[in-house]
Structures are given as C-alpha cells and as structure tokens.
C-alpha positions in Angstrom: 8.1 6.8 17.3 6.8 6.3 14.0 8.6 8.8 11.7 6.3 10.6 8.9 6.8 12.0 5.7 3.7 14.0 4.1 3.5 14.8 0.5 1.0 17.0 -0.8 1.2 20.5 -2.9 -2.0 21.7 -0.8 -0.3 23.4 2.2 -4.1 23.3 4.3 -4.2 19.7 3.3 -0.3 19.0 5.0 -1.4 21.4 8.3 -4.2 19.0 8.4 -2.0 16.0 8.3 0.4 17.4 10.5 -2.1 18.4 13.4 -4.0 15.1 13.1 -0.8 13.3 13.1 1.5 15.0 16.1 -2.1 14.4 18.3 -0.5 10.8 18.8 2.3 10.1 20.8 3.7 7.6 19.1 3.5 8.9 15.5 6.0 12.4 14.2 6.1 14.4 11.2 9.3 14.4 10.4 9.3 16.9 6.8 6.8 17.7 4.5 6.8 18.3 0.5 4.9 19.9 -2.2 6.0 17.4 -4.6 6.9 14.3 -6.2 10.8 14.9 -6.9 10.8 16.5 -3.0 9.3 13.8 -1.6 12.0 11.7 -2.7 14.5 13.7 -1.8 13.3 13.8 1.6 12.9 10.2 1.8 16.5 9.8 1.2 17.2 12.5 3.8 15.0 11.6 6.3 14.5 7.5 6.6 10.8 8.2 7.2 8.7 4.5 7.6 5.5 5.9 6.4 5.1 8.6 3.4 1.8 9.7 2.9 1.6 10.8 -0.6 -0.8 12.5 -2.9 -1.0 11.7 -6.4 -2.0 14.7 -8.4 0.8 17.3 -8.2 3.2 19.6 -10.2 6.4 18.5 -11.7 7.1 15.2 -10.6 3.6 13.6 -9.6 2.9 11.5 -7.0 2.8 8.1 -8.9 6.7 9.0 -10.5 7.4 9.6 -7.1 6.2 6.2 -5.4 7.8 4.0 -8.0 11.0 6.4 -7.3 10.9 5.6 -3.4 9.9 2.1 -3.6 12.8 1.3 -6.0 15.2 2.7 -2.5 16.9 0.0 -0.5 14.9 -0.7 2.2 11.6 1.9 1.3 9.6 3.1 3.5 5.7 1.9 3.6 4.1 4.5 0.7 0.1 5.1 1.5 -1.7 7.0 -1.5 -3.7 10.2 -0.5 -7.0 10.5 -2.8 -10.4 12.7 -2.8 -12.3 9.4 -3.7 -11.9 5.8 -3.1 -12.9 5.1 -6.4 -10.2 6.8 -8.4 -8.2 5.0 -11.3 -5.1 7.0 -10.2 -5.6 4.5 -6.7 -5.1 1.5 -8.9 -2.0 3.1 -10.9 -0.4 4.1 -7.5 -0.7 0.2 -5.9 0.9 -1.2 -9.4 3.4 1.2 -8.7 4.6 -0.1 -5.1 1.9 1.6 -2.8 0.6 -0.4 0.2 -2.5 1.5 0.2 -4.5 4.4 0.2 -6.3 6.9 2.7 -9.2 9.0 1.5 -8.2 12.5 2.7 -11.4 12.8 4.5 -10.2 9.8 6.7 -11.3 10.4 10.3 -8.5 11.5 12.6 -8.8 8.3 14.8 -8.5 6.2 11.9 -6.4 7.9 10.2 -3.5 7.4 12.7 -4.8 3.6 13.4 -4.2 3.3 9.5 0.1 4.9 9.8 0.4 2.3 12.3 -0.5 -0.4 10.6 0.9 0.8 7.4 4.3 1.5 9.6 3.8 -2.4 10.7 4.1 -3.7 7.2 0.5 -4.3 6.8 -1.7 -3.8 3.8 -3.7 -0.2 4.0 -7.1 -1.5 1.4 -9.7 -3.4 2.2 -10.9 -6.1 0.5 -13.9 -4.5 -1.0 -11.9 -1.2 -2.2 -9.9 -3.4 -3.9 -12.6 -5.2 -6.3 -13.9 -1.6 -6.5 -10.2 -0.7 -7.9 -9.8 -3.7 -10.0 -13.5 -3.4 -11.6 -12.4 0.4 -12.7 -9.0 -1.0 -14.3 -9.4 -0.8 -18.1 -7.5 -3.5 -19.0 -9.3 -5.4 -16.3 -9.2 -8.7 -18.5 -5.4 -8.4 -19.8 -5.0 -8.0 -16.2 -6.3 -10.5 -15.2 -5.1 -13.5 -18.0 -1.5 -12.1 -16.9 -2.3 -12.3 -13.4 -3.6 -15.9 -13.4 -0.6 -17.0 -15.6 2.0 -15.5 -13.0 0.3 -17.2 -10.1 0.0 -20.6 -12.7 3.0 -21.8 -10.5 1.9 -21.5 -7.2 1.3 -24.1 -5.1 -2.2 -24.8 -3.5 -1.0 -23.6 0.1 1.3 -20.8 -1.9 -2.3 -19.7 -3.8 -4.0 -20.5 0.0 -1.7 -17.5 1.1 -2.0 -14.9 -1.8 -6.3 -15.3 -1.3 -5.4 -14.8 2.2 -3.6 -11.6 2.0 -5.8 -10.4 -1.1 -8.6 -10.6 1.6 -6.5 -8.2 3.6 -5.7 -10.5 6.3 -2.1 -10.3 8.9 0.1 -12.9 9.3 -1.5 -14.2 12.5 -4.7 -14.5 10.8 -3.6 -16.2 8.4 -1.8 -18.6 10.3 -4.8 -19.3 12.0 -7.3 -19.4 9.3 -4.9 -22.0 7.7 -3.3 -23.7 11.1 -0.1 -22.7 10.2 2.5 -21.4 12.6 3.0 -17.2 12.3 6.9 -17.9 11.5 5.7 -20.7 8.2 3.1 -17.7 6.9 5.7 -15.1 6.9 8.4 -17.2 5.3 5.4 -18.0 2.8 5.0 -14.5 1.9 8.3 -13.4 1.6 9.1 -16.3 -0.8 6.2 -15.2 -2.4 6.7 -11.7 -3.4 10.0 -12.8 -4.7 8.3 -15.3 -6.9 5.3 -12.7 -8.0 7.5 -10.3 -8.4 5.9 -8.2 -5.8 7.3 -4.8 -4.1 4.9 -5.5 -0.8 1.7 -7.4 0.9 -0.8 -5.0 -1.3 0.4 -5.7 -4.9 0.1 -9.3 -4.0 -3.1 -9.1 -2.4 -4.2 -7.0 -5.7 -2.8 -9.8 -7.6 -5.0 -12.2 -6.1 -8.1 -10.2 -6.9 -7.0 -10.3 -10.1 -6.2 -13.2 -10.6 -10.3 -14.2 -8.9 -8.8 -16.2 -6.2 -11.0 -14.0 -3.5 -14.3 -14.3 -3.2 -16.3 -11.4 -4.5 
C-alpha cells in the first residue's frame, strides 16, 4: 500500500482527494490536515510516502511546510496541489523540495497514476510545465547564471544525465537513451544531487532547464 497524507484547508477539496484516492487498491489515505504546521506534524506521526499538499493556506502555508518535511530524515515524496499550472507559487514550492505538482482538477485516473509514480521516486512535471515555470520566474536570468555556474563542474556524461532527468525521463530511460546500465544511471544521480545540492529528481531536472541544457 502506498500510504497518503493530504494537506488542504478546503475540506470538499480533501473528500475529493480522499474518494478519488481510496478508489485504488493499492493507494490509502492515511490522515489529512488543514494546514502547513499539521501537515508536518502528521508527517512525523504517520511515515506517509506521498503528501499531497496545497500551497495557499492559514498559519503555516504550504511552501513553510514542504521545506519543513523535506528537511525530515528520510521525507516522504511532497507533490504541490495548485488551481493552475502556471502559478509562480509552483515554482517556489519545487525550489523548496517538491517533486512536483498536480493541478487539482487532475482526472481521477491520472491522478492516482501520478501518487504512484510520485511514491516510486519519480519526478511529477513534465518537461513543458517546467519551461512554463521557469519562463514565469522573475529572476529568471539570476537563475539561470547561478544555475550554469553550479553545473560548471559537471562532467559531459554528469551534464548528459541532469538534461536527461530535466526532460523528465526514469532511470531505465535514461539508461537506454545513453547505453548505460540502470545501476551506473542511478549511482549518477545520486552522486549528482549531492554535488548540485539537490533535495530530489525535480530540483535537478529544474536545474537543468535553467541552466538551458534541455531543449526548448
């Protein structure tokens, strides 16, 4: 079972999530919260793998609340809720740790196709939402000066990788894209979030758009 948390001050918004969610067998809603500084707490209590979180709420908002839960030993995937796919909050949330967003009016059946891969480790934006995201960033060019300097020491299969996983691609793909074996792409990426100083897949793959090593 893939254990759920759902974080959204909108109660018809976390029935919603709830019904859509307990339809699959393998996916269960374990708690719920109408906040930021709840959500957290109910991370710690509950060891969920996925949290789906909204960013506008009361008190403690949602993008407090995923840099709080990402910072956790061993966090759970975090997956932005949003009204619109173009939203500057989106781009704030990923900086902060997310590994993606949902628009809330996500079809069921994709939806839960999206926890699963979320709860797989896998990056929850696609390629185009992320130049979308990256062409609404203000700072857009500080971003990405600071970006190309922090991937300045890469090496070319290292920079290979990071376009790879900017373009939203898994670790098999990759490996066959490239003709590397799935075990030398994964060992590739973990050394490379260490070295980017990346909390997950999605800030890296952001990274790479910003830095223009995707094609746009």
């Amino acid at each position: 079972m893939i254990p759920v948390l759902v974080a959204d001050d909108e109660p018809m918004v976390c029935a919603h999530l709830r019904t859509i969610l307990g339809s699959a067998g393998d996916i269960e809603v374990v708690a719920q919260a109408a906040d930021g500084a709840e959500a957290v707490e109910a991370v710690i209590r509950h060891r969920p793998r996925v949290v789906l979180m909204d960013l506008r709420m009361p008190g403690v908002d949602g993008l407090t609340a995923i840099a709080r839960i990402t910072a956790l030993p061993d966090p759970p995937a975090v997956v932005a809720l949003t009204t619109f796919d173009a939203d500057t909050y989106v781009i704030r949330a990923l900086r902060a740790g997310a590994a993606g967003f949902l628009v809330k009016s996500t079809p069921p059946e994709d939806l839960i196709g999206l926890v699963r891969v979320a709860a797989d480790g896998h990056t929850v934006l696609s390629p185009s939402a992320a130049r979308r995201l990256v062409a609404l960033s203000a700072d857009s060019r500080e971003r990405g000066e600071d970006a190309r300097r922090r991937t300045a020491g890469l090496t070319d299969r290292e920079r290979d990788v990071l376009a790879c996983l900017g373009s939203g691609l898994s670790n098999a793909d990759i490996a066959a894209r490239l003709h590397l074996a799935e075990a030398t792409v994964k060992s590739y990426v973990s050394r490379m979030l260490v070295k980017l100083d990346c909390a997950n897949r999605t800030q890296a793959g952001l990274l790479a758009h910003e830095a223009g090593l995707v094609a746009r």
